[in-house]
VOPAGU-2260 file (C-alpha; in pm, 1 decimal, decimal comma):
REM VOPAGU-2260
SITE   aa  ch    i         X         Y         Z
SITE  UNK   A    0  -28208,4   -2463,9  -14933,7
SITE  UNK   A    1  -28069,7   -2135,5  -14824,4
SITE  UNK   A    2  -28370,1   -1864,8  -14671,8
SITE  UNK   A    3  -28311,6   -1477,7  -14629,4
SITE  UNK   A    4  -28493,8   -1271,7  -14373,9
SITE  UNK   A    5  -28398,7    -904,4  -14419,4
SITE  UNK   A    6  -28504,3    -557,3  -14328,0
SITE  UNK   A    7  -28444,6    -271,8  -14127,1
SITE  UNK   A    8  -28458,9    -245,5  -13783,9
SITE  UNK   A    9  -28770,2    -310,2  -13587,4
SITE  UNK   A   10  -28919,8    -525,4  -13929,1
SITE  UNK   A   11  -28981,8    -825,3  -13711,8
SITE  UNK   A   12  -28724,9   -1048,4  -13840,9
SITE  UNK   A   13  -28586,8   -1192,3  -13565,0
SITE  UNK   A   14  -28980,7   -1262,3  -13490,1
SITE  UNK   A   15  -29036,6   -1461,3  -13832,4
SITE  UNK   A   16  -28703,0   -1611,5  -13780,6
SITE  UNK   A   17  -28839,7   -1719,6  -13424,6
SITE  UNK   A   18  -29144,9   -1846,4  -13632,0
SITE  UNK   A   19  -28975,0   -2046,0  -13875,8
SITE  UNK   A   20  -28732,3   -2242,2  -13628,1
SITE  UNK   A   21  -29064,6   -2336,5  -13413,5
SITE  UNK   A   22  -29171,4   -2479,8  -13777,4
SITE  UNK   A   23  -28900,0   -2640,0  -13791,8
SITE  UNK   A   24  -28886,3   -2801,3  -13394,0
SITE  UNK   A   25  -29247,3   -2948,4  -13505,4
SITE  UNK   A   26  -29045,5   -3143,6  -13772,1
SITE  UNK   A   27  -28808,9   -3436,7  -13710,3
SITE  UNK   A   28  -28547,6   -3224,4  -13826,8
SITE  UNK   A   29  -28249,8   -3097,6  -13579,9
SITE  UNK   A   30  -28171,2   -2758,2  -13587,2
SITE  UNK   A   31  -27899,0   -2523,2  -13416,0
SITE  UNK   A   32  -27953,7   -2170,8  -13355,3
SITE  UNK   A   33  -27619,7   -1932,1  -13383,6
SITE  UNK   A   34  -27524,3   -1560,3  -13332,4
SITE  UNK   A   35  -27261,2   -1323,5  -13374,6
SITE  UNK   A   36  -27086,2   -1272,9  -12975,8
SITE  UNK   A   37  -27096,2    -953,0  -13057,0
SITE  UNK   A   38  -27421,3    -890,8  -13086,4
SITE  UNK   A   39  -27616,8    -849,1  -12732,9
SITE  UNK   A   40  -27858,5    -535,4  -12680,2
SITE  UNK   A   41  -27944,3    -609,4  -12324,2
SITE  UNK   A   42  -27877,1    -924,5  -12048,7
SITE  UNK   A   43  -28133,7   -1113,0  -12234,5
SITE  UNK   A   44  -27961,9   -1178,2  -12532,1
SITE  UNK   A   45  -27698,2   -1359,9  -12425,2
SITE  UNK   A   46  -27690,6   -1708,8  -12543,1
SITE  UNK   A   47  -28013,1   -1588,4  -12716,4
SITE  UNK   A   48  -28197,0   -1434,3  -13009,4
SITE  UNK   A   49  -28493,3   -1211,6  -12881,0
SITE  UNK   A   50  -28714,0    -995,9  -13066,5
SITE  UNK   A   51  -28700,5    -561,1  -12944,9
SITE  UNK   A   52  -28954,8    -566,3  -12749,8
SITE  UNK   A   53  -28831,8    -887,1  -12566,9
SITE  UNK   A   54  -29152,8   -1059,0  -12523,2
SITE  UNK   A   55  -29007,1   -1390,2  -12798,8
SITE  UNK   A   56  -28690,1   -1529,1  -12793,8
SITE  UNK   A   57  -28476,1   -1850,2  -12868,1
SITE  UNK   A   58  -28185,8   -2016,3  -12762,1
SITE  UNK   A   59  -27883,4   -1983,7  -12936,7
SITE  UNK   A   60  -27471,1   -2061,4  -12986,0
SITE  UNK   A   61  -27293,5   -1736,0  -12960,7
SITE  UNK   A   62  -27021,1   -1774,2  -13207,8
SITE  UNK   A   63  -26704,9   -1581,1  -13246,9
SITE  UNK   A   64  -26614,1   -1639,0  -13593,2
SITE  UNK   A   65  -26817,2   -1775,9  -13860,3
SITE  UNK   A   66  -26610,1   -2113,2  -13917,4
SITE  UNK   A   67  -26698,8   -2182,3  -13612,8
SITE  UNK   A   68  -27041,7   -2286,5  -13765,3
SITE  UNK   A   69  -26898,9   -2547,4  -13961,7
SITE  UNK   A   70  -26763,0   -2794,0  -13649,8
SITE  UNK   A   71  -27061,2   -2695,9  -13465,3
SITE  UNK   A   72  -27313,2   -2771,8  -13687,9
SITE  UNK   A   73  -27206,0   -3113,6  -13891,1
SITE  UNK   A   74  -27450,9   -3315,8  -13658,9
SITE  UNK   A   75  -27809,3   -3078,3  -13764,1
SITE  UNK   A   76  -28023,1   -3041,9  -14040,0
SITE  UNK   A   77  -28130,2   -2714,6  -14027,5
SITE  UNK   A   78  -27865,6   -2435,2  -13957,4
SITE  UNK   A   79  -28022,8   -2102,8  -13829,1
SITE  UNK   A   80  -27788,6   -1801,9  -13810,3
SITE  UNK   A   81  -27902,4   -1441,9  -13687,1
SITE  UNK   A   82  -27775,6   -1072,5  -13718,1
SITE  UNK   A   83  -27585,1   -1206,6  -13995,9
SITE  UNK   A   84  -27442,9    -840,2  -14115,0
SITE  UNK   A   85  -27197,9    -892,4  -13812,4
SITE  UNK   A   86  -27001,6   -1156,6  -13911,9
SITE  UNK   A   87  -26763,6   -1157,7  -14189,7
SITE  UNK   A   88  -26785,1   -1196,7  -14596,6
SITE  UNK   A   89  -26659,7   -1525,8  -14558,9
SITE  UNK   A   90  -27050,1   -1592,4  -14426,3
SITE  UNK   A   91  -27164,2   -1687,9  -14777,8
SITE  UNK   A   92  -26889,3   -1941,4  -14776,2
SITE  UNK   A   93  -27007,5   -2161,5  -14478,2
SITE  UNK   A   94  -27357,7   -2086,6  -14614,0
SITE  UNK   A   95  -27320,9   -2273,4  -14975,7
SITE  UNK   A   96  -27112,0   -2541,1  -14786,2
SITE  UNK   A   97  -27393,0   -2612,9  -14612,6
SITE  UNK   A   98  -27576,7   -2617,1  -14848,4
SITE  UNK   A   99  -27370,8   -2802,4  -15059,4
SITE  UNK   A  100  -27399,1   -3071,6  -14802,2
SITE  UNK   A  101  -27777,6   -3079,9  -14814,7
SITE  UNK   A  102  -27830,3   -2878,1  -14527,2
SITE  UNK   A  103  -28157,2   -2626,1  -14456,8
SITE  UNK   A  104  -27995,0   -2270,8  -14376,0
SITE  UNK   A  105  -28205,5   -1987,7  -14236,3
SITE  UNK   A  106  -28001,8   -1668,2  -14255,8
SITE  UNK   A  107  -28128,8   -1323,4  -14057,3
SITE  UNK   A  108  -28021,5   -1027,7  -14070,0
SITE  UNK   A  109  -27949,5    -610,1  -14169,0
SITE  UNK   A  110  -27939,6    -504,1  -14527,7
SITE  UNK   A  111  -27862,2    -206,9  -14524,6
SITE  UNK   A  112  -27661,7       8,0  -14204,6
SITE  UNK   A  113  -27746,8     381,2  -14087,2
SITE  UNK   A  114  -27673,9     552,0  -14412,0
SITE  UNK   A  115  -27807,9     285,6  -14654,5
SITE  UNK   A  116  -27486,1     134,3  -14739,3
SITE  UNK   A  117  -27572,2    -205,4  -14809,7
SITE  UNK   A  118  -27414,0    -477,4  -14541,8
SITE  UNK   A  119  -27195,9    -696,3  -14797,4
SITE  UNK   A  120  -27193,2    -992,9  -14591,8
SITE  UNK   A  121  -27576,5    -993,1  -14627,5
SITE  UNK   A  122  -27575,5    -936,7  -15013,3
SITE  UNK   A  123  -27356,5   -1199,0  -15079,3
SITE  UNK   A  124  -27574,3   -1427,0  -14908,9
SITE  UNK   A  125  -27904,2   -1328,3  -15037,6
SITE  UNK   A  126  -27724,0   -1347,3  -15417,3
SITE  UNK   A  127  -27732,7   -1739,9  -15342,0
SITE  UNK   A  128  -28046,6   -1741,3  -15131,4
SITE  UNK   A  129  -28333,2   -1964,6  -15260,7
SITE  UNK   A  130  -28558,6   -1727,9  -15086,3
SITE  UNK   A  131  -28512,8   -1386,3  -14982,9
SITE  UNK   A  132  -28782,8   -1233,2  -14780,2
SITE  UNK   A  133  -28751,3    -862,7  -14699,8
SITE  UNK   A  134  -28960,9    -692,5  -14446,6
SITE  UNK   A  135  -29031,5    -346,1  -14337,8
SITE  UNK   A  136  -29108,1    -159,4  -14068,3
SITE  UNK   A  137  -29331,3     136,2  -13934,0
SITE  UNK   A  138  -29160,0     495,9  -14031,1
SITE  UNK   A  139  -29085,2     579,1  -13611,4
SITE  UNK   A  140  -29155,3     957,4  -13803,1
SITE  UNK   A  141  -29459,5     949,0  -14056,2
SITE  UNK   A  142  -29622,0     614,2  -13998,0
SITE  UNK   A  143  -29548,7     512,4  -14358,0
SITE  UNK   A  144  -29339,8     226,8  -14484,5
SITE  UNK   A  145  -29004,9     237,4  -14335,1
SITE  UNK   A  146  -28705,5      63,0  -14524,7
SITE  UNK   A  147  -28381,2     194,9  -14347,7
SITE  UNK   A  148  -28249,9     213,1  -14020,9
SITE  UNK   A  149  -28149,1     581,5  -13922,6
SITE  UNK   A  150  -27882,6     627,5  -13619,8
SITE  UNK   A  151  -28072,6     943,5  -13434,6
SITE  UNK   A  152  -27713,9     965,5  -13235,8
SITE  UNK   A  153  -27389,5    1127,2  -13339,2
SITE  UNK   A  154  -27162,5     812,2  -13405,3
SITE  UNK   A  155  -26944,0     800,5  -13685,9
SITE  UNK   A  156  -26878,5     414,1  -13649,1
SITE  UNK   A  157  -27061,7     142,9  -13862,8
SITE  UNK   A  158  -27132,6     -82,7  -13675,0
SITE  UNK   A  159  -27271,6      34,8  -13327,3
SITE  UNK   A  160  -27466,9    -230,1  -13133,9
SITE  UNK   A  161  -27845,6     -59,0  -12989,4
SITE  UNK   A  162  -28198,4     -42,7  -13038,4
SITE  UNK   A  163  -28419,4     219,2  -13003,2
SITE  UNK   A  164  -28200,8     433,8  -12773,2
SITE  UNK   A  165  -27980,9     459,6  -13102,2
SITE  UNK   A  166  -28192,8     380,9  -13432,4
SITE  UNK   A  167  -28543,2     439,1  -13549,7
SITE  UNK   A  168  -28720,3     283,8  -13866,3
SITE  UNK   A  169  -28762,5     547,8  -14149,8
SITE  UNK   A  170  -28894,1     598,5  -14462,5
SITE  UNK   A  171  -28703,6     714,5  -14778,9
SITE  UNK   A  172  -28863,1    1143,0  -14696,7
SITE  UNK   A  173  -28821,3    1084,6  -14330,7
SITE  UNK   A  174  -28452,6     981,2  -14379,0
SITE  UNK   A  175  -28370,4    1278,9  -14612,4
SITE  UNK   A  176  -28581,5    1567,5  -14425,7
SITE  UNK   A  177  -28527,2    1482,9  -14088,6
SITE  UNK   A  178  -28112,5    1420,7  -14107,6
């Protein structure tokens, strides 16, 4: 069974993916937690998945490559990979392996970067998820439903780790008016 958990930034998903591997630790199943090295906002992340505000977080492999997951995760049941967008399209590879091989994978991550480009990686996946579930956040602007991530920095780059020192949530107006 493969599970999506998408959004912009500041949705909550690494919260419900925090949720659904204590779900899972209640189980009999084992479970590994991975995440892309290159993803780590602040000290606590490292080795780590933590929500933005820092207050819930989870152990986890740091992995440099995504074949990496493969070795590392032939002994667990459930496979539980975060910030997903970061790592490359051969993601939905490993993913249907594992599935393929009967294992539960929980897959987090970006949909969409700071102009609404969608994150390939991530819609390759959720074309073979058995679940997508895509949250939103609060518009950082109008209070309204936000569904993208807007840089509020001068970066031309696409990929440029941060958190709210770089990105707020906005809504579709928000994103247009205030560019």
């Amino acid at each position: 069974m493969i599970e999506v958990i998408t959004g912009p930034m500041f949705s909550g998903k690494t919260g419900e993916l925090i949720k659904r591997i204590n779900q899972v630790k209640e189980s009999d199943l084992k479970h590994i937690v991975f995440k892309p090295e290159i993803e780590s906002r602040n000290e606590a992340e490292v080795n780590a998945i933590a929500t933005h505000d820092k207050n819930n977080s989870y152990p986890a492999k740091m992995v440099k490559d995504i074949f990496d997951v493969l070795d590392l995760s032939a002994k667990f049941d459930v496979v539980v990979i975060d910030e997903a967008q970061f790592f490359s399209y051969n993601l939905y590879k490993i993913v249907a392996f594992l599935d393929a091989m009967g294992k539960r994978i929980i897959v987090s991550g970006l949909d969409m970067d700071y102009i609404k480009e969608p994150f390939d990686t991530m819609a390759k996946v959720m074309a073979i998820a058995d679940n997508v579930t895509k949250l939103v956040a609060v518009c950082d602007i109008c209070g309204s439903s936000a569904r993208y991530s807007k840089r509020i920095i001068y970066e031309k780059e696409r990929v440029l780790i941060g958190s709210s020192d770089k990105y707020i949530a906005s809504c579709t107006k928000c994103f247009i008016d205030e560019k």
